[in-house]
C-alpha positions in Angstrom: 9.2 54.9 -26.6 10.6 56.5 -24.0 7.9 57.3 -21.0 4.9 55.2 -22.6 4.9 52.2 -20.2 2.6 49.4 -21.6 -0.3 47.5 -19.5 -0.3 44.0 -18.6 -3.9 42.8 -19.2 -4.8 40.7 -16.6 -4.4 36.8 -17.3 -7.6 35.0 -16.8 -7.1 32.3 -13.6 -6.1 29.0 -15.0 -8.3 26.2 -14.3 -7.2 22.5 -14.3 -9.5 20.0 -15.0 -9.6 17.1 -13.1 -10.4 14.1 -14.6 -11.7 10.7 -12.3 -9.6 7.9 -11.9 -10.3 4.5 -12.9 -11.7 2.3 -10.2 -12.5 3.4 -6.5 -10.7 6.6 -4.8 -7.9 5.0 -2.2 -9.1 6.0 1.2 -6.3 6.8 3.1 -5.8 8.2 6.7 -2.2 8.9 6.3 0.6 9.8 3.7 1.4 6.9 1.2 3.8 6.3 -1.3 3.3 3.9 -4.2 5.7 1.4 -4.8 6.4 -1.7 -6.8 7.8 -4.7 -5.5 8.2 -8.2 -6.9 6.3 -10.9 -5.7 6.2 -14.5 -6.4 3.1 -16.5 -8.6 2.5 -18.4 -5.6 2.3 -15.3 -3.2 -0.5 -14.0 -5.7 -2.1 -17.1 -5.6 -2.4 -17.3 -1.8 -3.1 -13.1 -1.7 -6.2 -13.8 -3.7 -7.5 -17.1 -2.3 -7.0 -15.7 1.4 -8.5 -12.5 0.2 -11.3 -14.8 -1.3 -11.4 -16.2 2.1 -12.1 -13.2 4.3 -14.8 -12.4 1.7 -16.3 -15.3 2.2 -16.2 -15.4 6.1 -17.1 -12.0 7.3 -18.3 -10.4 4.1 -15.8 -8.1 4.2 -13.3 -7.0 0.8 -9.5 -7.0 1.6 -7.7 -6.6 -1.4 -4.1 -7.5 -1.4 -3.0 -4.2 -1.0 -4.4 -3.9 2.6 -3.4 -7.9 3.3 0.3 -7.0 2.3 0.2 -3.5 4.7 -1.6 -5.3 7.6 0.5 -8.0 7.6 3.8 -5.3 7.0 2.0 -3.4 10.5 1.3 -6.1 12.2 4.7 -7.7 12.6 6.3 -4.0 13.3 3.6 -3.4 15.9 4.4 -6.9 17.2 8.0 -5.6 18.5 9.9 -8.5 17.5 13.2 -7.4 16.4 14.6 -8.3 13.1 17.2 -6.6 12.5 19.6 -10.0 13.2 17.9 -11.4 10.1 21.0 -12.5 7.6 18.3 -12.8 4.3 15.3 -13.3 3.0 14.8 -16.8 4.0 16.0 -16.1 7.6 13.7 -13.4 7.9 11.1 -15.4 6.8 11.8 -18.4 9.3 11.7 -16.1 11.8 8.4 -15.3 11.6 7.0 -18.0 11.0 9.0 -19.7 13.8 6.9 -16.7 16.0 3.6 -17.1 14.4 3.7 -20.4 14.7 0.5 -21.9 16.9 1.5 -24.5 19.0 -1.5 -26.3 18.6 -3.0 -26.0 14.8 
């Protein structure tokens, strides 16, 4: 078959089909990565009741996933540096130490 060269038909586009998540779209104004992390019972607990909270204050939904990355912002915007922080628990005192209202 020396000479006869054979036509490629041309493939028809490929079309994905999207299907819809469950539950509401994320609305995001920046890149994101999602991650797992461990949290304890109690943490959960306080996530929902604060989030419960808010709710019932200003009328406003914060789920835990915004509480966690506002609190996460908020002590990186704050400028206080960290990086002396020998574990968990000192990390921990440290902010509260700096959170910590002087009248309550």
């Amino acid at each position: 078959m020396v000479g006869t060269a054979k036509k490629r038909a041309k493939a028809a586009p490929v079309r994905f089909i999207v299907k819809a998540g469950r539950g509401r779209p994320p609305v995001h104004q920046e890149t994101w990565s999602k991650v797992s992390v461990v949290l304890f019972d109690r943490q959960i607990v306080h996530l929902d009741r604060l989030s419960t909270d808010i709710r019932g204050k200003s009328g406003k939904v914060l789920n835990r996933a915004e509480i966690i990355r506002a609190l996460i912002d908020g002590l990186f915007d704050s400028g206080m540096d960290i990086t002396g922080s020998a574990s968990e628990a000192d990390l921990r005192a440290r902010v509260a130490k700096r959170l910590a209202a002087p009248f309550r």
